[in-house]
C-alpha positions in Angstrom: 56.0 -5.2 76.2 53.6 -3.0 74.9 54.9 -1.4 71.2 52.1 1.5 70.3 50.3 4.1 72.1 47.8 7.2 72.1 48.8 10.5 73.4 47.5 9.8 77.0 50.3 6.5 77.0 47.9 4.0 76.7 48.2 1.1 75.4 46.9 0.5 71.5 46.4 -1.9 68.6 48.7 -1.4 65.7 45.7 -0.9 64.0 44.1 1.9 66.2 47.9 3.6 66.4 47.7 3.7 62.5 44.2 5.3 62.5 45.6 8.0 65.0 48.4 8.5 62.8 46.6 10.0 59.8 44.0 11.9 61.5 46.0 13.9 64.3 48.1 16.5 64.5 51.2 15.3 66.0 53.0 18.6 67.4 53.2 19.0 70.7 55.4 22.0 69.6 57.4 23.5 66.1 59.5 26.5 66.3 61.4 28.0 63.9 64.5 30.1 64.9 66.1 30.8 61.1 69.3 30.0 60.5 69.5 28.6 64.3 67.6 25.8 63.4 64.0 24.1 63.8 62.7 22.4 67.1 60.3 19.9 66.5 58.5 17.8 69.3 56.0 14.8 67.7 53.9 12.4 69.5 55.9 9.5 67.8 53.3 6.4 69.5 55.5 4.1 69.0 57.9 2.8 72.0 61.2 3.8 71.7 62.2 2.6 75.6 63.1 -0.6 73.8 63.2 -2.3 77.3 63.1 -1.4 80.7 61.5 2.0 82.3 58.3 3.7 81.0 57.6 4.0 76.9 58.9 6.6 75.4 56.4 7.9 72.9 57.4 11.9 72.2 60.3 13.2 70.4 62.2 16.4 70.0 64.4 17.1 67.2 66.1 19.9 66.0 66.6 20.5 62.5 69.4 22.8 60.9 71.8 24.7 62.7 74.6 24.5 65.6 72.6 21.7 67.4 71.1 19.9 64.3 69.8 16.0 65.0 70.1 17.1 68.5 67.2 14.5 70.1 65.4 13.9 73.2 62.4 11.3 73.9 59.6 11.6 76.5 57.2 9.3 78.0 54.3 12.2 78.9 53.0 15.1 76.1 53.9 17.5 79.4 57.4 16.5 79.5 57.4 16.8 75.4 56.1 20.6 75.9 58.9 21.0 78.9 61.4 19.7 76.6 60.0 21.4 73.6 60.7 24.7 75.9 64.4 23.4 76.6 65.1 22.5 73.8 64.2 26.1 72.1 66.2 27.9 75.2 69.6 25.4 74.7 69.3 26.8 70.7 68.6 30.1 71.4 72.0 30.3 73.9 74.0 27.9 72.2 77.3 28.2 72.9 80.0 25.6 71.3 82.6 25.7 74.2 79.5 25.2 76.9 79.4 20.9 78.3 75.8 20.9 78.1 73.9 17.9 80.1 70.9 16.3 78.7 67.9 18.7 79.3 65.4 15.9 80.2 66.6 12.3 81.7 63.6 10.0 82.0 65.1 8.2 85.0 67.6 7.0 82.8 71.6 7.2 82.4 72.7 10.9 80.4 73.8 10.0 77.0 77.8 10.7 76.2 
């Protein structure tokens, strides 16, 4: 199993992974809705599939707010800007009483 990749989900050496690292930019997106919260989505390019179905290398997070440590991962940056998009929609019409289902799956089961 492959453990690091580049943006495109290639595989990389540890070594090439830690060069990208310090020298891109790793937003996909960063929005900042006040006291709602921050959503963040990273290129992470390190696996976080831990196992079966494809590597899952991007990350949303929201910071602060209703829905803080809220998480999702993605395997492609164009499901990380989707779910970037979600993610900011979910936190803009947050609603506590709402059952909301995981926003992006990744062929895998939705989390509890």
């Amino acid at each position: 199993m492959d453990l690091f990749f580049d943006r495109q989900g290639t595989p990389i050496s540890l070594e090439r992974w830690a060069a990208l690292m310090g020298r891109q930019d790793r937003h996909v997106g960063l929005t900042d809705l006040g006291a709602l919260g921050r959503v963040s989505t990273v290129w992470l390019g390190l696996n976080h599939a831990w196992g079966d179905g494809p590597p899952l290398i991007f990350e949303t997070m929201i910071f602060g707010g209703p829905m803080d440590q809220y998480q999702e991962r993605y395997s492609t940056e164009e499901q990380a800007a989707i779910g970037h998009g979600f993610a900011v929609q979910a936190l803009m019409y947050y609603r506590p009483e709402a059952k909301r289902p995981p926003l992006i799956q990744n062929g895998r089961k939705p989390r509890k």
